[in-house]
PAZAPA-4460 file (N, C-alpha, C; in steps of 0.05 Angstrom, whole numbers, plus 32768, in hexadecimal, padded with zeros to 4 digits):
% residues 108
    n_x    n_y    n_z   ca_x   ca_y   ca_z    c_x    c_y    c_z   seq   type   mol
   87BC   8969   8723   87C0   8952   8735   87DD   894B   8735     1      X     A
   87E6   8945   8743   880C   8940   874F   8812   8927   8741     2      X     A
   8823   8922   873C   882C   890C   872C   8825   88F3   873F     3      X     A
   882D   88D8   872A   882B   88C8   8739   8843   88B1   873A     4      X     A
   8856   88C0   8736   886D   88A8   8735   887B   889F   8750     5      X     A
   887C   8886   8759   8888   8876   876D   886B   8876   8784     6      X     A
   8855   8875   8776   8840   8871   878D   8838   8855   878E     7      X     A
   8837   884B   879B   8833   882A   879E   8823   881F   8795     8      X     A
   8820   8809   8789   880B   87F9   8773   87FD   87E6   8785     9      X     A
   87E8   87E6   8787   87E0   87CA   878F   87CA   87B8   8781    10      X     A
   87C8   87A2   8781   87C5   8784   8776   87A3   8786   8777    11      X     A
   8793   8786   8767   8779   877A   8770   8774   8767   875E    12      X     A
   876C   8752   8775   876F   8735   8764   8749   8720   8768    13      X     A
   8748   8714   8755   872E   8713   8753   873A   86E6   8748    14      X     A
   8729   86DA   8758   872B   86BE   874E   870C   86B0   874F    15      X     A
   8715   869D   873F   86EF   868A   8741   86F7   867B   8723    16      X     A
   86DB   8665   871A   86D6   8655   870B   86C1   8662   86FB    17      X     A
   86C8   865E   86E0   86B6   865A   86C9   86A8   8641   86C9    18      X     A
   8697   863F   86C3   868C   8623   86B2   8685   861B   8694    19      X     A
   867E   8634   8689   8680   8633   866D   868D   8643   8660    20      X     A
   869B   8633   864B   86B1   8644   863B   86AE   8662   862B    21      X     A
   8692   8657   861F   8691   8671   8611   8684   8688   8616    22      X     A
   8687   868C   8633   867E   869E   863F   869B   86AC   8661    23      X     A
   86AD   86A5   8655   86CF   86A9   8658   86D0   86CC   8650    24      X     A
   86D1   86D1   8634   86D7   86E8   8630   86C3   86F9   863C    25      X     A
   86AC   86FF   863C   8695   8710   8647   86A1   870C   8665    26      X     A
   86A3   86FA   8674   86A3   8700   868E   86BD   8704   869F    27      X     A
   86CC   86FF   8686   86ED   8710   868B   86E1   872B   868E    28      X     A
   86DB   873A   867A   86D0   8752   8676   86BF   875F   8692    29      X     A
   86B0   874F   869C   86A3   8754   86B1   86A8   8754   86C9    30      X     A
   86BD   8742   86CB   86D3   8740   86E8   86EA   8757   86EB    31      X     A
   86EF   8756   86D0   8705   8777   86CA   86F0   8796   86D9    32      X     A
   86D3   878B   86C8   86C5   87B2   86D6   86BC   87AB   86E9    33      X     A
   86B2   8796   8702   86B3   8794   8715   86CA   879C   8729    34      X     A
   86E3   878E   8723   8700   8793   872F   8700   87B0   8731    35      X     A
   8702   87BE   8719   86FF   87E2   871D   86EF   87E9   8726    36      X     A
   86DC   87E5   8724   86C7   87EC   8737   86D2   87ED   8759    37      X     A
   86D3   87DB   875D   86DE   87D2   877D   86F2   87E0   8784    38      X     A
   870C   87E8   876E   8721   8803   8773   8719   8819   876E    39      X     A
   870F   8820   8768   86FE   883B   8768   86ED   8842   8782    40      X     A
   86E3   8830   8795   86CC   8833   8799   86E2   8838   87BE    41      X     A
   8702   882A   87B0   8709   8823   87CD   8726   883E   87D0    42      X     A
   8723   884B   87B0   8733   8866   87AD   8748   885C   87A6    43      X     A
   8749   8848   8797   8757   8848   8784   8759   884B   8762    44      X     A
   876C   885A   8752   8765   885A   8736   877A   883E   872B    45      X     A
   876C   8835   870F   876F   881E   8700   8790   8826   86F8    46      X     A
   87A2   8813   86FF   87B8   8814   86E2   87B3   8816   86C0    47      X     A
   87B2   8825   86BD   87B3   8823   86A4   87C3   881F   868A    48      X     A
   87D5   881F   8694   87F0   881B   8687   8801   87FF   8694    49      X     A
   87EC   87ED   86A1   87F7   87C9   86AF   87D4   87BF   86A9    50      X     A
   87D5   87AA   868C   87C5   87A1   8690   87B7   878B   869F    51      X     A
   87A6   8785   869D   8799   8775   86AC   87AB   875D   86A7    52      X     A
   87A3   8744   86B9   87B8   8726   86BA   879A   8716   86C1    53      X     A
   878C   8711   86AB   877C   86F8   86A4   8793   86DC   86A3    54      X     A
   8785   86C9   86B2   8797   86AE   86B0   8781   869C   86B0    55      X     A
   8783   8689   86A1   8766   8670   86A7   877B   8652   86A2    56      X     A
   8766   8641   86B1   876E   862A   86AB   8758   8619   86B2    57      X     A
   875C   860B   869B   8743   85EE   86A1   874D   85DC   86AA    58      X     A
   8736   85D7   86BF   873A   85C4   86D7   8735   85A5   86C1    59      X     A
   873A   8591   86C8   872D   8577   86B8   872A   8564   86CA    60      X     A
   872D   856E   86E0   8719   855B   86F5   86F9   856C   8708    61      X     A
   86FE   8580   8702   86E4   8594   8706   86D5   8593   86F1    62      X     A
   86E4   8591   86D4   86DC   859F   86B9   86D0   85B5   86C2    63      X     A
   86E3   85C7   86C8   86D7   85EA   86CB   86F2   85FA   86C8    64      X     A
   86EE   861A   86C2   8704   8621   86B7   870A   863A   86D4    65      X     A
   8723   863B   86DC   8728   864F   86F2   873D   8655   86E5    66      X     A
   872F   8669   86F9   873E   868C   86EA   8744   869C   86FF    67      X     A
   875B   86AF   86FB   8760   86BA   8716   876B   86DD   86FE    68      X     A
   8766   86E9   870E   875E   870F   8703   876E   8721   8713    69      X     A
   8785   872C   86FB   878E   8741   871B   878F   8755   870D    70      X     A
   8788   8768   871E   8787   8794   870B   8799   879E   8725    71      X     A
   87A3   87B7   8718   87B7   87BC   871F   87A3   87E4   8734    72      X     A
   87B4   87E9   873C   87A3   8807   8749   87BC   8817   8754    73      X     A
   87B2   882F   8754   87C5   8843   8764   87AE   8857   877B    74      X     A
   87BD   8855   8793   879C   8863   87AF   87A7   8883   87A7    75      X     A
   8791   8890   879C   878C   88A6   8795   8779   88B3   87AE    76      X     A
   8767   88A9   87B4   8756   88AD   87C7   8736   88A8   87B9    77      X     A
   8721   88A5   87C6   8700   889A   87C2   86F9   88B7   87B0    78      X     A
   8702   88D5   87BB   86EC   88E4   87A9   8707   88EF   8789    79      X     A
   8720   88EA   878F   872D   88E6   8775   8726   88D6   875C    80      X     A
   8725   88B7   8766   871A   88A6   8753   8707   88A6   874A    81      X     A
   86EB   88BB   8752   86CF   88B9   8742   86D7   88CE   872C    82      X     A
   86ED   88D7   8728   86F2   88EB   8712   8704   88E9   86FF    83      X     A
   8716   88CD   86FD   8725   88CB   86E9   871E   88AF   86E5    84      X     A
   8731   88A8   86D0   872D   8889   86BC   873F   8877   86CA    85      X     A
   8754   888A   86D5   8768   8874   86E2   878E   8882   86D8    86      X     A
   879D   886F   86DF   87C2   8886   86D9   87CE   887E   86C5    87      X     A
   87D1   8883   86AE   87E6   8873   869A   87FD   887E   86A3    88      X     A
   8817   886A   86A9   882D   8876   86AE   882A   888A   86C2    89      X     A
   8834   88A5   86C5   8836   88BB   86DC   881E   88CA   86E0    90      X     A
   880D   88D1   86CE   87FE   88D2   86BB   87E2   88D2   86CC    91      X     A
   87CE   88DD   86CE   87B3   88D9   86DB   87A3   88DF   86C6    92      X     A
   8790   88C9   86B6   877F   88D3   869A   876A   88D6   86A8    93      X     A
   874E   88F1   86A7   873C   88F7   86B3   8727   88E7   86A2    94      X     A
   870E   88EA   86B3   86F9   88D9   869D   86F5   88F3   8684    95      X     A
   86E8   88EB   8673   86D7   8903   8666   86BB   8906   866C    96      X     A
   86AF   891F   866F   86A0   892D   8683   8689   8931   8669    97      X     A
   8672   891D   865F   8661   8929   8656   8653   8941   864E    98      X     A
   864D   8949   8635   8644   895C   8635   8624   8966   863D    99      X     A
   8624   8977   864E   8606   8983   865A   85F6   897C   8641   100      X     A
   85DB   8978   8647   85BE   8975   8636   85BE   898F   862B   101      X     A
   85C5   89A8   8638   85C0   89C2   8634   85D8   89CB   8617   102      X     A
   85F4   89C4   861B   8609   89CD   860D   8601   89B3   85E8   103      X     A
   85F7   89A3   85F6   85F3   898D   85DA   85DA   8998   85CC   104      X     A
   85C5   89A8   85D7   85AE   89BC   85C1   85BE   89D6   85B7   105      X     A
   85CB   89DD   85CA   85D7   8A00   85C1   85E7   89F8   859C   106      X     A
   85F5   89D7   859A   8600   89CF   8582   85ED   89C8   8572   107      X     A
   85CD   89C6   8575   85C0   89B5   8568   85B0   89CB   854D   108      X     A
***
């Protein structure tokens, strides 16, 4: 696959309210594999090397906590992205490709 240096980055940004605190970290988590999800799905792979930009702030006239989510992507294309993890640096890391039911008895 061709390098990827000077290909243009773009922003996917994700905002909304929490209401309870201790359920902040889990749905950080969940807004992050949703966001990829959505670049992947639109052919783009994940930055991997620009992390994510979690920001929160509690409101004290809502008492609720907003949060705004941005991931980073490079457009590879829709059937590129179902086959890698995403670009560190120049860099394209592939997924790892399970091993067949067949090749995991031939070890057993």
């Amino acid at each position: 696959m061709q390098s990827q240096h000077h290909k243009p980055i773009k922003r996917f940004g994700l905002e909304g309210n929490i209401h309870d605190e201790a359920a902040i970290g889990r749905l950080k988590q969940e807004y992050v594999r949703l966001l990829k999800s959505e670049m992947i799905l639109t052919g783009y792979a994940p930055r991997l090397d620009i992390d994510p930009d979690f920001t929160i702030f509690y409101n004290h006239e809502k008492e609720i906590f907003e949060f705004q989510l941005s991931l980073y992507g490079t457009y590879l294309g829709k059937n590129k992205t179902q086959w890698i993890t995403g670009i560190d640096g120049t860099k394209v890391v592939p997924t790892h490709k399970n091993k067949s039911k067949e090749s995991l008895q031939d070890q057993a």
